[in-house]
TORDOMAR-611625 format. One line per 10 residues: their letters; for each residue x, y, z of C-alpha. Coordinates in steps of 0.2 Angstrom, whole numbers, plus 2048, in hexadecimal, padded with zeros to 3 digits. Example, Ala and Ser with C-alpha at 12.3 -4.5 7.8 and 13.67 -1.06 7.14 Angstrom:
2
as> 83E:7EA:827 | 844:7FB:824
//
This chain:
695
xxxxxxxxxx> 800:800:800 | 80F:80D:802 | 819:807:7F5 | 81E:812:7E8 | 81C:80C:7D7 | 823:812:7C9 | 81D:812:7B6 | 82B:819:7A6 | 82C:814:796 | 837:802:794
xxxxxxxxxx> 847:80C:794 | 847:818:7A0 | 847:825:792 | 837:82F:795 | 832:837:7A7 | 830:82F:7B7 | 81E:82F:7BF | 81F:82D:7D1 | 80F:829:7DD | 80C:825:7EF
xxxxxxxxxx> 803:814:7EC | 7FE:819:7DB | 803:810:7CB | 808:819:7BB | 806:810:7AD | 814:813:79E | 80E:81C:791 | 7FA:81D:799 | 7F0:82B:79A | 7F2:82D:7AC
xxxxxxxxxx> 7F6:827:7BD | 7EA:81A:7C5 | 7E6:814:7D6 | 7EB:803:7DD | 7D9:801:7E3 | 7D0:7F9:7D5 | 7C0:7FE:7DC | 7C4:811:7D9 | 7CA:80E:7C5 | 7C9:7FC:7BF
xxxxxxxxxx> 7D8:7F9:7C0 | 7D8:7EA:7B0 | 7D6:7F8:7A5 | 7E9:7FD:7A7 | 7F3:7F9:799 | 806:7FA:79D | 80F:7FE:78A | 81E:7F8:791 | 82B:7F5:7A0 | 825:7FD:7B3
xxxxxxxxxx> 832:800:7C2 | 82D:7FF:7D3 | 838:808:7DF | 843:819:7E0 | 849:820:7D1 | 85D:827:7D4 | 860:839:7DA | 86C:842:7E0 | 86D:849:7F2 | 876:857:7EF
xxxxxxxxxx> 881:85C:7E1 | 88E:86B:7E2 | 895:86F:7D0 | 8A6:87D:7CE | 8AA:883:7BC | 8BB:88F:7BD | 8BE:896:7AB | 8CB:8A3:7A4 | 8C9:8A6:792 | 8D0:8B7:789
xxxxxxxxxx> 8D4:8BB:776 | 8DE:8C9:76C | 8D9:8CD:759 | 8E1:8DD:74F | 8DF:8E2:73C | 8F1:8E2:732 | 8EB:8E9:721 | 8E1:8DB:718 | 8E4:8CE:726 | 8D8:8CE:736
xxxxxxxxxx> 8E2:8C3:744 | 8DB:8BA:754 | 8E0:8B0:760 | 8DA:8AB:770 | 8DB:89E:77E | 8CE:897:78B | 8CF:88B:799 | 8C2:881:7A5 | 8C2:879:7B3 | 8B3:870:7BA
xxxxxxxxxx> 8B0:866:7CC | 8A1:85C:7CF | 89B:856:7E0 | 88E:84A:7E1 | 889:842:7EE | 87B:835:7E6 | 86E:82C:7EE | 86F:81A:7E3 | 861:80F:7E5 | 867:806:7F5
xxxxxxxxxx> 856:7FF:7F7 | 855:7F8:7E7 | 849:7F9:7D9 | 83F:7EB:7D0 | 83A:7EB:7BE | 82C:7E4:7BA | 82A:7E0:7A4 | 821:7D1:7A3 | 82E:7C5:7A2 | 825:7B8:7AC
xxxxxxxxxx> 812:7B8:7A6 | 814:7C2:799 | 80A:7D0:7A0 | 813:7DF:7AA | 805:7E1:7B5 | 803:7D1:7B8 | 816:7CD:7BA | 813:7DD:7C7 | 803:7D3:7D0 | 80B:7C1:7D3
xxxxxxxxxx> 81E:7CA:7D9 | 828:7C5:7CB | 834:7D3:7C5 | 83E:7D2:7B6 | 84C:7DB:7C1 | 851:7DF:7CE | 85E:7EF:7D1 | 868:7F6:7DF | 876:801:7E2 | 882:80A:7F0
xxxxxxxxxx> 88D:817:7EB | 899:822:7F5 | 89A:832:7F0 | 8A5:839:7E3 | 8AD:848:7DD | 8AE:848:7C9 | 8BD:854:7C2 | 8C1:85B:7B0 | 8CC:865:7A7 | 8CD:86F:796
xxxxxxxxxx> 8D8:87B:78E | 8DA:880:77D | 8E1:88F:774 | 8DF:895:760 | 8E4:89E:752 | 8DC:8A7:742 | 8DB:8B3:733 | 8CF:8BA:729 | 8D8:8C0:71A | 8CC:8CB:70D
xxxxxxxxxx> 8D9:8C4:6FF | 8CC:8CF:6F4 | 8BE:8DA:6F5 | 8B2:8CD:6F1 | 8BD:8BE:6F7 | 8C0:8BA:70A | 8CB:8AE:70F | 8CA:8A5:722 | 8D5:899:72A | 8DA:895:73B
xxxxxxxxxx> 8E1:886:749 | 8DA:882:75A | 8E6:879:766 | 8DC:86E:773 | 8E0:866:782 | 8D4:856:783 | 8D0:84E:793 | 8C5:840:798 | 8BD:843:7AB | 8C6:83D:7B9
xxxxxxxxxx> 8C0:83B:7CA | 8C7:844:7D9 | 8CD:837:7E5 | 8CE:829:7D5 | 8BC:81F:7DB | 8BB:81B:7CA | 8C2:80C:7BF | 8C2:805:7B1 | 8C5:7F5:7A5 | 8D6:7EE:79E
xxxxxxxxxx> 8D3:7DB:79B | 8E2:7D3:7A2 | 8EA:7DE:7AB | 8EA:7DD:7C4 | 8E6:7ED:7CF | 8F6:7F4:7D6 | 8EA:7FE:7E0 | 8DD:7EF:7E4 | 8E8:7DF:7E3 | 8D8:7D6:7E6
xxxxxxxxxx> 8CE:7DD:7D9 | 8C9:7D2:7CB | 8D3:7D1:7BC | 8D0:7DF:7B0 | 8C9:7EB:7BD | 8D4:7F8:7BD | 8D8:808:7C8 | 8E0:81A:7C4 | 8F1:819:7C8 | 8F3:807:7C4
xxxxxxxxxx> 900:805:7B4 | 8FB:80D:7A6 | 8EB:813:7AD | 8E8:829:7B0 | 8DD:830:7BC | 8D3:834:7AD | 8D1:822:7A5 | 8D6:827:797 | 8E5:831:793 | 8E3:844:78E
xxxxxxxxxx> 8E9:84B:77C | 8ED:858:773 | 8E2:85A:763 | 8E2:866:755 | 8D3:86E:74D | 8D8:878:73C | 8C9:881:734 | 8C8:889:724 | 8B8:894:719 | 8B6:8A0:70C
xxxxxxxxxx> 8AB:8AE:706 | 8AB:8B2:6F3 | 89F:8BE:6EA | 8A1:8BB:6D8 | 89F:8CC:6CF | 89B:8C5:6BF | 88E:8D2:6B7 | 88D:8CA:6A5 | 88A:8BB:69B | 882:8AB:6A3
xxxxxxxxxx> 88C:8AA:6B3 | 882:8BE:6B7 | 873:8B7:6B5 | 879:8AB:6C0 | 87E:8B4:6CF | 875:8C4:6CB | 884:8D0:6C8 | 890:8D7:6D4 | 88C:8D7:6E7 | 87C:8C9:6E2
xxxxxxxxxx> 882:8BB:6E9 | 88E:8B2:6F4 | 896:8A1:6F5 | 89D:89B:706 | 8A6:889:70A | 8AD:882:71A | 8B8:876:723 | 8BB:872:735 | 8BF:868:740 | 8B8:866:750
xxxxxxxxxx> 8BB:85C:761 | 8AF:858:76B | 8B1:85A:780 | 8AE:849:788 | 89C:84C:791 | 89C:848:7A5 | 88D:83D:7A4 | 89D:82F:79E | 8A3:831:7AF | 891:833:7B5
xxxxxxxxxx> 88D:822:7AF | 89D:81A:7B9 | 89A:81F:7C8 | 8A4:818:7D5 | 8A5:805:7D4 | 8AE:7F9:7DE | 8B3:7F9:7EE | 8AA:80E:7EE | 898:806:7E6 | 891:7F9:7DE
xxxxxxxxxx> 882:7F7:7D2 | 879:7E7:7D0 | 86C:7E0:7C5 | 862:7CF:7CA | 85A:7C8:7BC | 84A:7BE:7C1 | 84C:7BF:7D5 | 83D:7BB:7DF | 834:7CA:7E6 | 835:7C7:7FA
xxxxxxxxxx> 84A:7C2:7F6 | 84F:7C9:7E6 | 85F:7C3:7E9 | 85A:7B1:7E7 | 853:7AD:7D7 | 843:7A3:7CF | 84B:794:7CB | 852:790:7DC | 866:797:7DD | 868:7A1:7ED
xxxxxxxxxx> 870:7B1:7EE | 87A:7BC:7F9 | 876:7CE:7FB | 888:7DA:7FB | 87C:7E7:803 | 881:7F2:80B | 892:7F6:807 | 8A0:7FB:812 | 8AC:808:809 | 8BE:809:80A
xxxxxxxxxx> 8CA:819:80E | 8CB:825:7FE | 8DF:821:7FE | 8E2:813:7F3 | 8F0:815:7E5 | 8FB:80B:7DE | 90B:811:7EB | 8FE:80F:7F8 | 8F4:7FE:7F5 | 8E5:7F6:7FE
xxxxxxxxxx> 8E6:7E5:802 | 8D7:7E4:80B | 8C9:7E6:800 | 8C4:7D4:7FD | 8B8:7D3:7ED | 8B5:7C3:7E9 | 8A5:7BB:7EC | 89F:7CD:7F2 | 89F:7D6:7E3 | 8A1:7C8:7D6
xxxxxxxxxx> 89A:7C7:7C8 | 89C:7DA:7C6 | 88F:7DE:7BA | 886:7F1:7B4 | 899:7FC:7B4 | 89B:807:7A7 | 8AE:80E:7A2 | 8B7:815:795 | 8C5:808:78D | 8D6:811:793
xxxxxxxxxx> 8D8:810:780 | 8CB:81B:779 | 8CE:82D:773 | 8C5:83D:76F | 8B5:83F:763 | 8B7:84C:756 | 8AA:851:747 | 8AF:857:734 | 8A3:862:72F | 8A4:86B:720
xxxxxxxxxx> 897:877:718 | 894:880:704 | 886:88C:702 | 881:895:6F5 | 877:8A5:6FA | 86E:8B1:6E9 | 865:8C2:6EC | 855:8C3:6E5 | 84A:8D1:6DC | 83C:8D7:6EC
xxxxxxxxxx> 849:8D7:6F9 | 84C:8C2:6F8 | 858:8B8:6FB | 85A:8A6:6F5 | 867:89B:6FF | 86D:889:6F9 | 876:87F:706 | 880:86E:708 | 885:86B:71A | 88E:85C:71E
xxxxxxxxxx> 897:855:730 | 8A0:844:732 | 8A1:83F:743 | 8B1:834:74B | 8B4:82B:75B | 8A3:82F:761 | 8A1:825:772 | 896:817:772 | 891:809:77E | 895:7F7:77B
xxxxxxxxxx> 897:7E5:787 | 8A7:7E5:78D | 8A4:7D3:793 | 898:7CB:787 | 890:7B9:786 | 896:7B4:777 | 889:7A9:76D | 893:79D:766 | 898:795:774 | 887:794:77A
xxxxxxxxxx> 880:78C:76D | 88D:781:76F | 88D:77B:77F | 877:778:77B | 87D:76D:770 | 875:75A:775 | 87E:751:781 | 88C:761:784 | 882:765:798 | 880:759:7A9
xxxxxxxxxx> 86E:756:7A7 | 862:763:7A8 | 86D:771:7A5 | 86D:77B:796 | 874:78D:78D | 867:798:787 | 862:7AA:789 | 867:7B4:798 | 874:7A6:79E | 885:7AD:79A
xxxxxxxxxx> 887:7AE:7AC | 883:79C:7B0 | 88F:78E:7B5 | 88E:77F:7A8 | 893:76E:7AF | 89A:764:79F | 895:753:79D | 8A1:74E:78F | 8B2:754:78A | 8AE:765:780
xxxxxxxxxx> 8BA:76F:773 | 8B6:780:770 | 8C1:78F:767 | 8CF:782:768 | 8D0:781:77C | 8CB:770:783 | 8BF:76D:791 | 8BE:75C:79A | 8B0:753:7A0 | 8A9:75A:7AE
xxxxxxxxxx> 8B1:76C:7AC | 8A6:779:7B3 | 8A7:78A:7A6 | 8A4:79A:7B0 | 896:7A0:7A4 | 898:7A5:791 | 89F:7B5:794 | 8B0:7BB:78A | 8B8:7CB:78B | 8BC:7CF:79D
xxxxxxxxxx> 8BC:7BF:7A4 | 8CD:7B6:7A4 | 8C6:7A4:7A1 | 8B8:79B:79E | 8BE:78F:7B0 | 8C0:799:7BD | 8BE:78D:7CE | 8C5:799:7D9 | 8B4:7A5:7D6 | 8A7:79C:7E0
xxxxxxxxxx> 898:7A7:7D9 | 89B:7A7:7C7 | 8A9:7AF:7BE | 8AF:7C1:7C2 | 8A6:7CD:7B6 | 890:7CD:7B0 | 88C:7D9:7A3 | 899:7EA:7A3 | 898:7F5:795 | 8A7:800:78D
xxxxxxxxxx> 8A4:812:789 | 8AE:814:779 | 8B4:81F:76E | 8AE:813:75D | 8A1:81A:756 | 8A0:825:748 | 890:82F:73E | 88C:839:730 | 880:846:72B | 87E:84E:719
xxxxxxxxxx> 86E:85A:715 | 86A:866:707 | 863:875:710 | 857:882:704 | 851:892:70A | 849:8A1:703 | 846:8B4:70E | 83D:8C2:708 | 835:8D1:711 | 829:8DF:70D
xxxxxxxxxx> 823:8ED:718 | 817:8E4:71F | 81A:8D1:71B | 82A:8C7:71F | 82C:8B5:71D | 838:8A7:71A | 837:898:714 | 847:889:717 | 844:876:710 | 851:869:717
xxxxxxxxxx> 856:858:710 | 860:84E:719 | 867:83D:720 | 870:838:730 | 878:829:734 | 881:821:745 | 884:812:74C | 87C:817:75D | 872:828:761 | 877:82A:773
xxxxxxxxxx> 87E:81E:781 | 86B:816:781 | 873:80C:773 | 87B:7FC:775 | 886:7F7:769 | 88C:7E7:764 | 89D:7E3:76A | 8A1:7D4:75A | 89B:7DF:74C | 89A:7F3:751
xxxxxxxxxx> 893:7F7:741 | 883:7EC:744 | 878:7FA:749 | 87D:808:73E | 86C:80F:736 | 862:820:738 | 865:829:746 | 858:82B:753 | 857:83D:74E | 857:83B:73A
xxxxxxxxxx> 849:845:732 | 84C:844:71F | 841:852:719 | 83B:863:722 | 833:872:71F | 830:882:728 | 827:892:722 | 82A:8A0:72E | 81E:8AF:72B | 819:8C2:734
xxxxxxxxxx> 80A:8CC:72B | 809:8DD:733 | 7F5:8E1:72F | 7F2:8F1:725 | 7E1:8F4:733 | 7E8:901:738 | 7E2:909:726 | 7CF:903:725 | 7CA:914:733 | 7D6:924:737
xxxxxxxxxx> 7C9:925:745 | 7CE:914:74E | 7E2:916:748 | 7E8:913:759 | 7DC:905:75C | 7E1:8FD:74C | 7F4:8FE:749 | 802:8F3:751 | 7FA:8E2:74C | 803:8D4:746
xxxxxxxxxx> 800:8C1:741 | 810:8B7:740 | 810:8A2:73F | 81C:894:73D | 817:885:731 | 81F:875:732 | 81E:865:728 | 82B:856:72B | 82C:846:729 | 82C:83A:739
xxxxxxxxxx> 83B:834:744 | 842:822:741 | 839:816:74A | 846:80D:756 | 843:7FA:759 | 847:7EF:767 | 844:7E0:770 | 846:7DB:782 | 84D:7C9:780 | 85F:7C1:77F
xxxxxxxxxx> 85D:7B6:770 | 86F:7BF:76B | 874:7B3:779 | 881:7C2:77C | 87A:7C9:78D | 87A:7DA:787 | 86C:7E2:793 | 868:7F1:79B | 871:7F9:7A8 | 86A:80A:7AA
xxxxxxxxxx> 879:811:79D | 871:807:78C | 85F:809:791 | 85B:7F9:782 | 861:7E7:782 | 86C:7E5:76F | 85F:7D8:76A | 855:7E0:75A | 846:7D3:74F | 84B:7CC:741
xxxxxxxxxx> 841:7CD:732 | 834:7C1:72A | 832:7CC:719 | 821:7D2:71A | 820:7E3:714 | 820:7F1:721 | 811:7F6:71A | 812:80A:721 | 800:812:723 | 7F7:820:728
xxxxxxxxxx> 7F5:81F:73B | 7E8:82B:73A | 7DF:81D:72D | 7E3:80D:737 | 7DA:804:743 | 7E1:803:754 | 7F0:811:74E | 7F8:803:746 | 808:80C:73C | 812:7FB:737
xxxxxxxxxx> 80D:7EA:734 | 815:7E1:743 | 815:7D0:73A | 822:7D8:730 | 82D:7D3:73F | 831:7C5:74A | 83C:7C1:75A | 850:7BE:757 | 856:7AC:750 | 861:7A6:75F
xxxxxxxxxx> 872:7AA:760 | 870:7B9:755 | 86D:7CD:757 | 85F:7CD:74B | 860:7D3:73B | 855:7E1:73A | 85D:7F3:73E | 85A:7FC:74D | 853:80C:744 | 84F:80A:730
xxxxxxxxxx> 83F:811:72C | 836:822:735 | 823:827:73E | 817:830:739 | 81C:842:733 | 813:852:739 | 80D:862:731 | 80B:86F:73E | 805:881:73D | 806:88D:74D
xxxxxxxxxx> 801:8A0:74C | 801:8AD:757 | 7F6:8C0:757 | 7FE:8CD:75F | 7FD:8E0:761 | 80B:8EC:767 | 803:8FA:76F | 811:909:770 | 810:914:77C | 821:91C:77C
xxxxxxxxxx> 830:918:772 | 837:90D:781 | 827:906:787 | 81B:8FB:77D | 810:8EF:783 | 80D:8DC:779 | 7FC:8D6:77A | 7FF:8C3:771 | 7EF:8B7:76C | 7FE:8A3:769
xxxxxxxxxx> 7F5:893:761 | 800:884:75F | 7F9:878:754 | 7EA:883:74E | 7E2:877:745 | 7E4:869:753 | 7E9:85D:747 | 7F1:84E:74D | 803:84B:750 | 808:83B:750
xxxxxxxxxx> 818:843:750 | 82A:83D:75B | 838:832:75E | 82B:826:76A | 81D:82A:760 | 81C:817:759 | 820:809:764 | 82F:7FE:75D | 831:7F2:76A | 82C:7E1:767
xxxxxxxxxx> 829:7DA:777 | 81A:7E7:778 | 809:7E5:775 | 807:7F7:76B | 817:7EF:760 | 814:7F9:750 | 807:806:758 | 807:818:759 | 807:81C:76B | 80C:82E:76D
xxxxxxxxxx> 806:83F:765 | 80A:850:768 | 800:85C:771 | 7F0:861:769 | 7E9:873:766 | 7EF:87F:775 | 7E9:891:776 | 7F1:89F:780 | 7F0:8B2:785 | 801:8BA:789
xxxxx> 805:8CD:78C | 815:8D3:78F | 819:8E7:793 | 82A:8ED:790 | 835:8FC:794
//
């Protein structure tokens, strides 16, 4: 009856709904009462995961940012010169308040109904965490150089280098490690293998090492002045028209979240995941195997380096198998982008100007998340084999972690095992060997991720757009066409660690066509009556009008058929698995037109082959589009030149149509019941009165 319980979308992407013995419902229309009796409670349809518990906050967080920056420029004939130079320094102090008392997750797992799953106690997972706190630390300098040469009245010539000092975060008293298969602690003798400390050899307090890296840009401005023959007509005569190009390089500041995300791990916190625990004793699971809980924790002294080791740290069988860390590789570098640009910009008759644009940006070394420790599917589906297992044993999904007893002798990636061997799970990467007696509980490492810098994207679009103004009417009109491409759209996406180009598609922000009309109309009333001049001037009518195409549909399923192990951990909010495809058409319709807002033909899909990733890409076709018009009435009433008050009448969406518009507007998960539905919109018709006086 106190319990909290609360309801996002499978994920943890959209907001968190919290309710003092309430239920939220994902993606419902409301919250709803656990007393049947006051709602009917068997009319709540649950579109997908539900968490009951605490979400994780912060207690208090004090941020520091110290920054000097200062530049010089001075004009030498036809050379204007600048340089300048700017450096950062930024502390974070969190103190966070991790989910000690643990959160289930409840997705139907069991019955194949969340509420149900909820009803009978049987959560997917089970999550819990401790953390100490921790004092995140970063660093930035970088210094640059340019010229603008006019190398002629109608030519301008730009080029320039910025000098950057690149840094990864780094933690204040070095709480945070990291992965470096193969290699002991200094710092933690006992640690497990691969687990790794700032100071141990060849590991910085920042993980990853810092560099210099050099960004060179380069433009220029040219105004034909051409005033005869065809090329005249072209460009219009001298002063008509311009022609700009550009070239940089940029890099890109390694974001806080990456350090955000690994926040102190063993022995200063801990984050488990228990899959299939029993509600009462999440630690012991449904099929019987007892577990022990490493709650709470005890943390050692902030003064551990490798000339001042801890011994006493024990960590097996407390912290084993360490599972839901994220880290960047000590070998990963910086992310930079290419973006280069050509316009072409014309002067029209009427006071017009016509603009023609290519803009293009190649992205490098973006960071991305992939298993550092995956189940590898080949060797499951070996050891399934007949006859392979004791009796009653067997390797399917969601048991990379489980010990397999080998009833006959068993060859795999040219190692032999002996009859009666017991392998430590499927799991390669991090763990030294697939025998391991001296862990009791299974091998060392669950499912880690790396944050690293692997990924790359692309984005090219032809951009159109056409400005003209009156004395009384002002509009201007841009089209876009474009496409972008990525591996992963944010750290939400998993990657897979055999094959990283697996998932490169659409990006989840792609939108192929756009356009937008921007208009202001001042109305002549003030002529229709000298008598009513004052009543009648200063009113304006001014809109936006939008029409785009939709945002790529992202598809997902909750399962382990990839037999890889790859799930969520709070850092990739989706499990790798995608469907694979059964070639039936897509068959794309009107949701407007379809019964039960049915936008895809779910048959066209089917769950993942075993042993595979599935063969349909995470984001490959897009939603619904929207056309959009919003318009505001507005009258400035002068009283003075300094004061004027603003008397605005704003309608967005003035003709309420229906927006099945957004990047959740269609449910692509096929776990879901609403697989292939629409399932959001955008707000309908909303009307407000503003005033606003200044002076």
């Amino acid at each position: 009856r106190d319990a909290n319980v609360v309801g996002q979308p499978s994920g943890g992407l959209g907001p968190t709904y919290q309710s003092q013995g309430f239920v939220t419902g994902a993606g419902t229309a409301g919250i709803f009462p656990l007393d049947p009796a006051i709602t009917g409670v068997e009319n709540v349809v649950f579109q997908g995961d539900f968490v009951m518990g605490l979400p994780i906050t912060n207690v208090d967080q004090a941020n520091n940012t110290f920054s000097l920056s200062d530049s010089v420029s001075k004009v030498m004939s036809n050379h204007t010169l600048k340089a300048g130079v700017a450096v950062s320094f930024e502390q974070v102090n969190v103190n966070p308040n991790a989910e000690f008392n643990g959160t289930f997750v409840f997705d139907g797992y069991q019955t194949g109904s969340v509420f149900a799953d909820y009803l009978i106690g049987a959560p997917n997972q089970f999550n819990q965490q401790d953390s100490s706190r921790y004092y995140p630390r970063h660093k930035y300098a970088g210094w640059y150089g340019q010229d603008s040469w006019l190398v002629r009245p109608n030519l301008t010539f730009n080029y320039g280098l910025r000098v950057e000092l690149m840094q990864y975060w780094s933690e204040k008293y070095d709480q945070v490690p990291t992965f470096k298969p193969g290699e002991q602690s200094v710092v933690y003798p006992n640690a497990f293998p691969g687990l790794v400390y700032p100071t141990d050899p060849g590991i910085s307090n920042t993980l990853v090492p810092q560099k210099f890296r050099l960004a060179p840009r380069i433009g220029v401005a040219y105004s034909p002045d051409s005033g005869t023959g065809l090329l005249g007509k072209i460009f219009g005569g001298p002063g008509k028209s311009s022609i700009r190009a550009s070239y940089g390089i940029f890099n890109s500041i390694v974001e806080g979240n990456t350090l955000g995300i690994d926040e102190p791990q063993p022995p200063y916190g801990l984050s488990d995941t228990v899959y299939n625990g029993l509600f009462a004793t999440p630690y012991n699971l449904a099929n019987g195997t007892l577990g022990v809980t490493p709650y709470p924790l005890t943390f050692p002294p902030l003064n551990a380096r490798a000339s001042r080791p801890n011994t006493s740290v024990i960590f097996n069988n407390i912290y084993n198998p360490q599972s839901g860390m994220t880290a960047p590789p000590p070998w990963n570098t910086y992310p930079y982008t290419e973006n280069y640009f050509l316009s072409i910009e014309r002067q029209l008759p009427g006071r017009s100007v016509l603009s023609i644009s290519y803009v293009g940006s190649q992205a490098h070394h973006l960071l991305a998340v992939y298993s550092a420790n995956p189940g590898n599917p080949a060797l499951c589906l070996a050891l399934d084999q007949p006859g392979v297992l004791a009796t009653g044993e067997s390797c399917g999904p969601g048991g990379e972690n489980n010990t397999y007893n080998l009833a006959v002798p068993f060859t795999f990636n040219g190692v032999a095992y002996p009859a009666g061997a017991s392998l430590q799970g499927t799991r390669v990467g991090l763990n030294p060997s697939l025998v391991n007696g001296a862990v009791q509980s299974g091998n060392f490492y669950g499912n880690n991720d790396y944050d690293a810098s692997i990924a790359n994207s692309n984005y090219n679009a032809l951009q159109v757009s056409l400005k003209s103004s009156t004395d009384r009417f002002t509009y201007s009109i841009g089209y876009t066409y474009s496409k972008s491409i990525d591996q992963a759209s944010s750290l939400a996406d998993v990657l897979d660690p055999f094959n990283f180009r697996l998932t490169r598609g659409l990006s989840a922000w792609n939108l192929t066509s756009e356009f937008v009309a921007n208009y202001d109309y001042r109305l002549p009333l003030d002529r229709l009556s000298h008598r009513f001049h004052r009543l009648l001037e200063g009113w304006e009518i001014s809109g936006v009008t939008r029409a785009s195409t939709g945002f790529p549909v992202t598809l997902s399923t909750n399962g382990d058929n990839s037999l890889q192990g790859s799930s969520p951990n709070g850092v990739n909010n989706r499990y790798l698995d995608l469907p694979d495809l059964t070639g039936q058409p897509l068959n794309i319709r009107n949701p407007h037109n379809s019964a039960n807002l049915f936008y895809f033909n779910p048959g066209a899909f089917q769950i993942n082959a075993i042993g595979t990733v599935g063969d349909a890409r995470r984001r490959y076709f897009s939603g619904p589009g929207m056309f959009n018009t919003d318009l505001v009435l507005q009258r400035n009433i002068a009283f003075s030149e300094s004061k004027v008050l603003q008397l605005r009448l704003e309608t967005f969406d003035v003709f309420n149509h229906t927006q099945f518009f957004g990047p959740v507007a269609v449910n692509g998960d096929f776990d879901n019941p609403l697989f292939g539905r629409v399932v959001a919109a955008a707000s309908p018709r909303l009307i407000q009165v503003a005033a606003k006086f200044q002076f």
